[in-house]
N, C-alpha and C positions, 0 to 999 in steps of 0.2 A: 588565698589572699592574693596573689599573684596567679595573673592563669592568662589576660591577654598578651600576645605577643610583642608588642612594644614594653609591654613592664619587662617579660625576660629581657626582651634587645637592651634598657636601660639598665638592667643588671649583671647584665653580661659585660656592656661596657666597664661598670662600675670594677669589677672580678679581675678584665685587664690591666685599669687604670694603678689597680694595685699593685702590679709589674714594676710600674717607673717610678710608685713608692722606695721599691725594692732596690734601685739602679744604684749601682756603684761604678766610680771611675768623673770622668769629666760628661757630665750631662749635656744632652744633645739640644734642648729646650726647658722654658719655665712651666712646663705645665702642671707639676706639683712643688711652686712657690718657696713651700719650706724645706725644701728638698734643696740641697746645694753638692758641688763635686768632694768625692770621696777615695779616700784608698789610694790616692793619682801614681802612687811611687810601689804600687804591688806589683812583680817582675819575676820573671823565670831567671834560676840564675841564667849570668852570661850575656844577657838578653841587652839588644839596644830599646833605647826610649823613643818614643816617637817625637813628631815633629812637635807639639804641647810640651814636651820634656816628662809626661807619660809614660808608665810601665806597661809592658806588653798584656800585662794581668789585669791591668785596673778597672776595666771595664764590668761587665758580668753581672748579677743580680745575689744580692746578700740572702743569706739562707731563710731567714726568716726574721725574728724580733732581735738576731743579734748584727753582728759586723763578721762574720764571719763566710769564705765562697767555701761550703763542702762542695767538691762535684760531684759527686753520686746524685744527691737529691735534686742538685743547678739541670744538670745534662736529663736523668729523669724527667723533671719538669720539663722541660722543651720535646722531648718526646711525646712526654701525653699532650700538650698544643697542639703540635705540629700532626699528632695522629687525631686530635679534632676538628681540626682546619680541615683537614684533608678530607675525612668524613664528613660535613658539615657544612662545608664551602657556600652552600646556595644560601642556607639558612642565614651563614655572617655575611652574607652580601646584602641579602633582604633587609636586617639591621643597616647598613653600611658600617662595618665592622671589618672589613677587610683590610685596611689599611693599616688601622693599629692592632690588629691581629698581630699579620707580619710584622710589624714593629717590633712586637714584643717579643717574639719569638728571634727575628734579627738580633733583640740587642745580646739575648743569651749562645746563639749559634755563635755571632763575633765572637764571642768570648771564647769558645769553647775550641775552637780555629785556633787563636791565639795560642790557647793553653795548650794545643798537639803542637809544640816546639820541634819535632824530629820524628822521622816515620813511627819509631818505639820508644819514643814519651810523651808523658802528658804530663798538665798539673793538677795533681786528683786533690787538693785543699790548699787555700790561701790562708793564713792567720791560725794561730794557735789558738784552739776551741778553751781551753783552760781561760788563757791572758784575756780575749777577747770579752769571756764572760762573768770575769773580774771585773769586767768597766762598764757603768750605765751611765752611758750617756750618747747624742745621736754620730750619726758614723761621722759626720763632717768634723766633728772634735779628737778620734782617735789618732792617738799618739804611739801608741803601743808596737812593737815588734812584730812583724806580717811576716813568720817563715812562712817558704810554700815548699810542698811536699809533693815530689817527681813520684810516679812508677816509668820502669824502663824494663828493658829484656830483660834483666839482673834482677828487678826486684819487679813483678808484676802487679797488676791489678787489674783482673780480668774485668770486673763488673766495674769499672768505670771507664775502661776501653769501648768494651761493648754498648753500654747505656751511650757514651758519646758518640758513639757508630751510628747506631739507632736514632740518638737527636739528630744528627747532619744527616740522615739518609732521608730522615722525613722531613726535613726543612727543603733537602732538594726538590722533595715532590710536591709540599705548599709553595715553592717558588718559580716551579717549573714554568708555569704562564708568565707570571711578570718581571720575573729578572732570570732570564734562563744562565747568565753569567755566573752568578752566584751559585743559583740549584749546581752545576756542573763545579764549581767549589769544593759545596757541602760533600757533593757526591764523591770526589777526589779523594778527600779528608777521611771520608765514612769506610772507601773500600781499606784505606790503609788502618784505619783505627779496628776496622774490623779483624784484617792478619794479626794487627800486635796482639788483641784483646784474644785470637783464635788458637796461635803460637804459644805464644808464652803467658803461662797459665797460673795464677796464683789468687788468693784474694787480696784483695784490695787492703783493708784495714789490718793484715798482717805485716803490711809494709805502711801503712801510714797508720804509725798506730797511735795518734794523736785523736785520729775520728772514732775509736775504738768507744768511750763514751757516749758519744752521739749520733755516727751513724754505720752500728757495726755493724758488717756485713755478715746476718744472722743464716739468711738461706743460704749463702755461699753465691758461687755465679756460673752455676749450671743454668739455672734459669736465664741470665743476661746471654747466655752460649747460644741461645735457641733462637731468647728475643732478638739478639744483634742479627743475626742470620736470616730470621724473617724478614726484618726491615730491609736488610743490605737485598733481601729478593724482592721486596714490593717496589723496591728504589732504581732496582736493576732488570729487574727479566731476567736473569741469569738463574739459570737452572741449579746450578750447582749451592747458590745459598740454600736453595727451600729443601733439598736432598739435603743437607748437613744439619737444617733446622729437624726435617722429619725423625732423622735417623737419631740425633741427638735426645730430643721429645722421648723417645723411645726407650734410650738408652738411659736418662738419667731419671726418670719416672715423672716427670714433665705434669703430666695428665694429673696423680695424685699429690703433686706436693701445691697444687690449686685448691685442692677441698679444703673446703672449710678455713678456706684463709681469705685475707683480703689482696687484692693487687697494689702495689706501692711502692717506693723508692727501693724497698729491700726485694722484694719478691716478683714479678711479672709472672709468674705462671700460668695465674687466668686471662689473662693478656695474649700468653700466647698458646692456649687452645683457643680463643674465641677469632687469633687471627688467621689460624691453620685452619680453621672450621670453615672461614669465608675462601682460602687458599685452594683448600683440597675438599669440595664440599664430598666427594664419591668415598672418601676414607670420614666412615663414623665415626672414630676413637675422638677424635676433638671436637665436633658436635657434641657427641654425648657426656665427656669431659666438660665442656664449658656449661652446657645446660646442668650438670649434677652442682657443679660449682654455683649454680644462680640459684636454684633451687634453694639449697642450706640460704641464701639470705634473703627470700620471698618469705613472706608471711606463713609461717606451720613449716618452716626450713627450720633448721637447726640453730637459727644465731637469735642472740635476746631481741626482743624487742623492748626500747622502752614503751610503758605505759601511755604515752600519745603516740607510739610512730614509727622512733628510730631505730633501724637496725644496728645497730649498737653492736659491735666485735671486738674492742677491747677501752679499757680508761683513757689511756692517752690519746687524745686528740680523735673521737670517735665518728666527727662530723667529716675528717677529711675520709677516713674508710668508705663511711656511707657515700657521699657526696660519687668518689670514685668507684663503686660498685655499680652508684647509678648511672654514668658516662657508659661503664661497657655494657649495662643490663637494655640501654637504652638500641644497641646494637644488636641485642638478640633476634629482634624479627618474631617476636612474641609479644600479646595485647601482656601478659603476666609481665612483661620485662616492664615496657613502655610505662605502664599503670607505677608500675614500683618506684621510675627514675622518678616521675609527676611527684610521687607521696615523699620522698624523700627528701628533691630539692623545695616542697611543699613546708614541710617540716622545720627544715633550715632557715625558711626566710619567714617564719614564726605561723604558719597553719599549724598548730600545736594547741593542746588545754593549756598552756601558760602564756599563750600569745609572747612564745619568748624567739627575738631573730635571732640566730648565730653569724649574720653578718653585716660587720662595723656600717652604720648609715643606713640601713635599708632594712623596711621592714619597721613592724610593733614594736617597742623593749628591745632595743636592737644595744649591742655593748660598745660601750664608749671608750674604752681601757683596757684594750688588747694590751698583751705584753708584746710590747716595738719601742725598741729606745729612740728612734728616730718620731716615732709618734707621739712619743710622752714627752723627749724634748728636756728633759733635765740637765740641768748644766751645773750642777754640783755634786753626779754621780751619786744620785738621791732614786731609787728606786718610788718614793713616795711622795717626792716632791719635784713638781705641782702635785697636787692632787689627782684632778682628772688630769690626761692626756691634753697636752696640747693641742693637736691638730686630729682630723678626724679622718683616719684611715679607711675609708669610707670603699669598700667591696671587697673589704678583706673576710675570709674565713675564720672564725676561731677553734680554739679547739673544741669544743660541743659540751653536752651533760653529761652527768653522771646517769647511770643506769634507769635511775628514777627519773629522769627528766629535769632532776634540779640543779642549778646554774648560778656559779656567782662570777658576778661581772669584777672580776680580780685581779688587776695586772700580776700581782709578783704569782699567779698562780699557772704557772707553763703547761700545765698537764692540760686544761680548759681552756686558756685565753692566749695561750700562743697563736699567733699565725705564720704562716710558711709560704714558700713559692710550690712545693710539693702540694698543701693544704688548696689551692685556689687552681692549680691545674685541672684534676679530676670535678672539680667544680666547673670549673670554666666548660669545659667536656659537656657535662651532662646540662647545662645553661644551653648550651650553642645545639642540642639538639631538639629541646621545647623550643 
């Protein structure tokens, strides 16, 4: 259905554009009209207000269909950007895409700067996920209580130290050409978040156990140990990260807690054999780690396929899995890989027996009614009312079908029609390389 490369470049745009759906704080332009400033008083404690009268927090990009900043999945998501960008560069140039590439990836890095308040804190979640999603209606209306929740030496949280290590180390190197200021920023921020996250060791949602619901940190953050590590050396030359990534790889079984999983906000394992494989090509174990890892979800691999298509790994939100299997697969250096990313983001934008798209605007049967309270727009905390969605969230992800390939275009139904800033990175990824 899509196959020339101006349709990907206008759907790639589209995939961005959904970022500044996403924006929270004092917005920098109108370019998404019904979008208005949000959040302005969200603040570390102690913290002065900027020159706006602005919390030091307000800025940053809302999780997905609610009002709430997890940074697990914020920091995550600029990660996998910023490792597309970097990958990818000529191709988002050929769009002219570079600009609001960086944007987007800017407006999440500020934020994340912002939120390293001191060498050994961060603000790893703004807003109580409960309160928050008590209330439907769009974020410029929220009234509700915004605690935000510190890790420090005391209380740690490795995997949002390390995931934000990782965002800023590869913001520095998408920035390196055009604001070498900034890249040298990120970089600052990246090797200190990288000590606190390497020092002082805990998980994350054991100390912010408010995200413990939504985004609990199920693999633990051996794998972010490894991830942060690679990045902090692809960001540096410094020999000493990619020795503490190998050794670590090693030591925490790196290579197999990848099998048969996908790469995502919780897990990066095959993420990072696929980037130690390009690192240390003369050491097999992460080649053949990453290739076993593609395998299981290439066609006669081990993962379902639905009946038209998709590789399919679990109910919740199936199309972001895919989408991001196909960003790294597209990186293999293999016609199997390449062929797969083509068939999957093929699938999503309705090359399927149901001619159905999984993304808002674009595409056959494309869904009108993602769950976004900021897109549905109700202003008497009516889940149902309007009807359809006000505005049209247009290059958003949602969350894909059921096993069978069937699909209902459901707002109150989050398992399927949620969409995320995690959901539309790995998409983004594997866009920017057809």
């Amino acid at each position: 259905i899509i196959g020339a490369e101006q349709d990907y470049c206008m759907v790639l745009e589209n995939a961005l554009m959904f970022y500044k759906m996403n924006r929270a704080g004092r917005l920098p332009d109108n370019d998404i009209p019904w979008r208005g400033n949000s959040a302005l008083n969200d603040a570390s404690p102690n913290s002065q207000k900027d020159a706006n009268g602005d919390g030091n927090l307000s800025g940053g990009y809302f999780d997905a269909g609610d009002g709430v900043k997890f940074a697990l999945p914020m920091t995550y998501s600029m990660t996998m950007l910023g490792w597309s960008f970097n990958q990818y560069k000529d191709n988002i140039a050929k769009c002219g895409l570079t600009n609001l590439y960086l944007d987007t990836i800017k407006y999440g890095t500020d934020w994340i700067i912002n939120a390293h308040t001191a060498d050994n804190e961060f603000a790893a979640q703004v807003g109580d996920g409960n309160l928050d999603h008590s209330f439907w209606g769009p974020p410029e209306m929220m009234t509700m209580n915004r605690p935000v929740y510190m890790i420090t030496a005391d209380q740690p949280g490795t995997e949002v130290a390390m995931e934000a290590a990782s965002a800023l180390a590869a913001a520095s190197l998408a920035f390196a050409d055009s604001d070498p200021a900034y890249a040298a920023t990120c970089l600052s921020h990246a090797k200190t978040l990288h000590n606190f996250g390497y020092t002082y060791r805990g998980s994350y949602s054991d100390v912010v156990t408010n995200a413990q619901a939504f985004y609990n940190s199920w693999s633990g953050y051996k794998d972010e140990l490894v991830w942060g590590s690679i990045w902090l050396y692809k960001a540096t030359g410094d020999a000493s990260y990619l020795t503490k990534a190998k050794a670590d790889y090693a030591t925490y079984g790196i290579g197999g807690m990848a099998q048969g999983n996908s790469h995502d906000w919780d897990l990066k394992a095959p993420g990072c054999s696929l980037l130690l494989s390009q690192l240390d090509p003369s050491t097999s174990t992460y080649a053949n780690d990453f290739n076993s890892w593609l395998k299981y979800w290439l066609p006669g691999g081990g993962i379902t396929y639905t009946p038209g298509g998709l590789a399919w790994i679990r109910q919740w939100g199936p199309a972001r899995y895919a989408a991001t299997a196909a960003f790294l697969a597209s990186m293999s250096g293999s016609t199997d890989g390449t062929t797969f990313t083509a068939a999957q983001i093929g699938y999503l934008l309705g090359n399927n027996p149901k001619s159905q798209s999984f993304v808002v605007g674009i595409g056959p049967n494309y869904p009108i009614n993602p769950h976004h309270r900021a897109a549905h727009h109700s202003t008497t905390n009516d889940i149902n009312n309007p009807v359809n969605n006000l505005y049209l969230l247009k290059g958003a992800l949602v969350g894909g079908p059921e096993s069978d390939d069937s699909f209902s275009d459901d707002r109150t139904n989050y398992i399927s029609n949620e969409v995320a800033t995690d959901y539309n990175a790995g998409f983004v990824g594997a866009l920017a390389s057809l």
